[in-house]
C-alpha positions in Angstrom: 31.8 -37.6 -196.3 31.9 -34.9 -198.9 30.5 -31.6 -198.2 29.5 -29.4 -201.6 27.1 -26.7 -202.9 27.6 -28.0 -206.4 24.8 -31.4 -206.5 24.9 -31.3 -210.1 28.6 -32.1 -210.9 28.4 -34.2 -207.8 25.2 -36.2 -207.6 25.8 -38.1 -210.8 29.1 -39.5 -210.4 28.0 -40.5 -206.2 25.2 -42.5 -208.3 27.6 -44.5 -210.2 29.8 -45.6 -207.1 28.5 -48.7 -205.3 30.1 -47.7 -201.8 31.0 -43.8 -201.2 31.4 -42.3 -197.9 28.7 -40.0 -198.4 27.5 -36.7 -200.1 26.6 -33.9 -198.4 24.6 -31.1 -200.3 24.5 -27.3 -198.9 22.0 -25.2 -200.9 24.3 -23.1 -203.2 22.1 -20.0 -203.4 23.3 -18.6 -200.0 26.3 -16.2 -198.5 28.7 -18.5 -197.0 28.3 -17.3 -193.5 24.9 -18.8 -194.1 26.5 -22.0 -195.2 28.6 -22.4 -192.3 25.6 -21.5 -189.6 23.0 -24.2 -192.4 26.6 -26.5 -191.9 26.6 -26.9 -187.9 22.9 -27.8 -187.8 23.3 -30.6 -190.5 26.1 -31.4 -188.7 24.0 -31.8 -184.9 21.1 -33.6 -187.1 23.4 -35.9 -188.6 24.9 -36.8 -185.1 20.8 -37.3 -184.0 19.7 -39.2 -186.5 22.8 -41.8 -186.0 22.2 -42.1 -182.3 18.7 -42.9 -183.2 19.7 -45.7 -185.6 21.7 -46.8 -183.6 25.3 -45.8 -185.1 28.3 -44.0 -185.6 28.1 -40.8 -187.9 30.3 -41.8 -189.8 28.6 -44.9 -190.7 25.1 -43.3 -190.4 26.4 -41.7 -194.1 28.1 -44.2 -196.0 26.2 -44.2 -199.1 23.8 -41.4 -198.8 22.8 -38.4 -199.8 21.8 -36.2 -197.2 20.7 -32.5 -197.9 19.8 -29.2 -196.2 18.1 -26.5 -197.1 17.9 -22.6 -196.7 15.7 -22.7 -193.7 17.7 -25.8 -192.1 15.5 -28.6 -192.8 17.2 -31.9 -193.3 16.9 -35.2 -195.2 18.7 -38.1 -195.7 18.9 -40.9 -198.7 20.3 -44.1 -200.0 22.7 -42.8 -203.3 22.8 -45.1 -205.3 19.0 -45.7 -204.8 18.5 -49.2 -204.5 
């Protein structure tokens, strides 16, 4: 997986691959401290919503997107969409 706070550069060219080992999105617009603490909980709801699936973390992110934002909320999608 790729960890960034720059979606824009990195967003398209995810799209155009057909297998990627994921893209993960920090919101940009906070000190890193906040980054690192917003970093830890992705990291605990990516290991949660694996288990749940059920799979390895790893795998659970192979070809998505999966983003947080300032407050800590957390979502996950299929890039390339389809």
């Amino acid at each position: 997986m790729f960890v960034t706070d720059n979606a824009s550069d990195f967003r398209p060219m995810y799209e155009r691959e057909e297998i990627h080992p994921g893209l993960i999105v920090m919101p940009a617009e906070v000190a890193r401290e906040h980054q690192q603490q917003l970093l830890a909980a992705l990291l605990d709801w990516i290991g949660n919503a694996a288990e749940e699936a059920p799979q390895s973390a790893a795998d659970f992110v192979v070809n998505k997107l999966v983003e947080i934002d300032n407050e800590g909320g957390c979502t996950a999608q299929d890039l390339p969409a389809g």
